[in-house]
N, C-alpha and C positions, 0 to 999 in steps of 0.2 A: 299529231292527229292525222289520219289517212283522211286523203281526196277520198270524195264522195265516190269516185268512179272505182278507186282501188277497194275498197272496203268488201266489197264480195268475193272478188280477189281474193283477199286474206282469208277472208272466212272459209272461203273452199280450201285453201292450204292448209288452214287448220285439221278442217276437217278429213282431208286425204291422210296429213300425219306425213313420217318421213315413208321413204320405200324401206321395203322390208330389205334388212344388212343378211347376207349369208356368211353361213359360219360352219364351225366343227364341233359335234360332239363325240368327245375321246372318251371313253372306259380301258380306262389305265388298271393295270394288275398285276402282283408282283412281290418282293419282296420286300420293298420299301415301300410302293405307293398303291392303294390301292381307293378307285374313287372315280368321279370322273369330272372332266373340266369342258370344258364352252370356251370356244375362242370364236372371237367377231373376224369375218377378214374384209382386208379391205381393199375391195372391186376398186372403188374408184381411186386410192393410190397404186397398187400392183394388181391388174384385173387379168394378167395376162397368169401371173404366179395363182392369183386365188382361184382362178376357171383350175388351175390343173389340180391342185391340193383337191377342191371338190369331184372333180373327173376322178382322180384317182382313190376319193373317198366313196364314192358312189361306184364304183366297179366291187368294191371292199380290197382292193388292192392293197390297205395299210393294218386290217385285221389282221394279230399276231405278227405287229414288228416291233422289233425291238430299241429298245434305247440304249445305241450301242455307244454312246461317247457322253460322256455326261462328269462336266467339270465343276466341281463345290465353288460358288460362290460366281460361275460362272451362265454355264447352259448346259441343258438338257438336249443333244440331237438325236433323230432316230429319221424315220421316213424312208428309209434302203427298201425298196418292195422288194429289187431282186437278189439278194443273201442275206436281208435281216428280218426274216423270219427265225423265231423261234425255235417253230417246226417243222421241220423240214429245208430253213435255209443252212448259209453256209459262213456262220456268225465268226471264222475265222478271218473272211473276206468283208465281213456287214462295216458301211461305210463306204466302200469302195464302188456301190450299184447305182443303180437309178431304173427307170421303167423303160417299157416300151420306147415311149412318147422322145419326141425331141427335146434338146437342152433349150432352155427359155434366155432367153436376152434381157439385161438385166432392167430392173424397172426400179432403181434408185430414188428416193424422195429424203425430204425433210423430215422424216419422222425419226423422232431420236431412239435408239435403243435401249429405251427402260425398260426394269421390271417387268415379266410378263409381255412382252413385246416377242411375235414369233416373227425370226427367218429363215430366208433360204441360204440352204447349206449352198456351197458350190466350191470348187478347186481354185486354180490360180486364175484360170481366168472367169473375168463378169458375168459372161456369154453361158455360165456351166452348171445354172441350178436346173434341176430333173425333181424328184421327188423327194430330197431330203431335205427338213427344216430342223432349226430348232428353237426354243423356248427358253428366254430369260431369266436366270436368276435374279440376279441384280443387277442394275444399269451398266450398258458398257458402251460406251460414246464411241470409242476410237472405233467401232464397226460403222458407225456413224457414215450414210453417203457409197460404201462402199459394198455393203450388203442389202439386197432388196429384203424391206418390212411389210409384212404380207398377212400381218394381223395381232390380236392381241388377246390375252387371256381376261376375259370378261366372270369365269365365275372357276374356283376349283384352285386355287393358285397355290392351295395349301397341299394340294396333291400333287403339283410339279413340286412342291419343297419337298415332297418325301419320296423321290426317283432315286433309285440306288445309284450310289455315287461309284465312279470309274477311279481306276489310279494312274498314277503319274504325270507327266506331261501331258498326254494326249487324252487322257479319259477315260481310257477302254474300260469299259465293263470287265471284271471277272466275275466269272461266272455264269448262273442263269440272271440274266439283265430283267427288269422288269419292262416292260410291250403294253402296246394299245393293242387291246383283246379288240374291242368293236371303234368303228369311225365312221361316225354319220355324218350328212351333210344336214344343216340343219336352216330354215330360213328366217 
């Protein structure tokens, strides 16, 4: 039972609800996937990762980039603004770019890498996510701590299961790769 004192308290919390979560809407399209997904991100674990993902969505920065690495039973990455466009980039390079903007410092949590969980891409070192993420297939713990999680796919999940799959080791795409045509920011 609440203190008489807290009882309105609660009641205005109630009534306020939580704060509205910001997130992305992707319009994926393609060979394989065509459709679009909703991911929630999350400010208050990686707020530094999720301001850029939106910056860089709201400029349309990520309109027609391609999903240039994309592992079966692993992840789906794309996010390359500068050579993984479709049209007009230079998709023998996609992978290899990142934006404008400076490299983000990493913002590591507890949150485990299932399913649907998106992260940031980066090199060897922590220090070197920019604008590539990617999107979970199936749970993979050992990135666990090591890559910042910077959100999760809340509706569309059956449209990252149908993202043209990459060969070999490494995943590349052959071919024409299927791309986020549009990237909103969404609240």
């Amino acid at each position: 039972m609440l203190k008489p004192f807290l009882a309105p308290l609660a009641a205005l919390a109630l009534i306020a609800g939580p704060a509205a979560a910001t997130g992305l809407q992707i319009k994926i399209a393609g060979e394989g996937a065509n459709g679009t997904v909703t991911i929630d991100l999350f400010e208050d674990v990686a707020p530094n990762h999720a301001e850029r993902l939106t910056t860089l969505a709201a400029r349309g920065a990520y309109d027609g980039v391609a999903f240039h690495r994309v592992i079966d039973g692993f992840m789906a990455q794309t996010g390359d603004v500068q050579f993984g466009k479709v049209e007009g980039g230079d998709m023998s390079r996609a992978g290899m770019g990142g934006s404008d903007l400076p490299n983000l410092e990493a913002e590591f949590s507890d949150v485990p890498f299932d399913r649907g969980v998106v992260g940031m891409a980066r090199s060897q070192d922590p220090d070197s996510a920019n604008s590539q993420f990617f999107i979970m297939f199936k749970a993979g713990h050992f990135l666990n701590g090591q890559y910042t999680a910077v959100g999760r796919v809340t509706d569309g999940m059956e449209v990252i299961d149908a993202i043209k799959r990459g060969k070999g080791q490494n995943g590349a795409v052959i071919g024409r790769p299927d791309a986020m045509s549009t990237v909103t920011v969404t609240e």
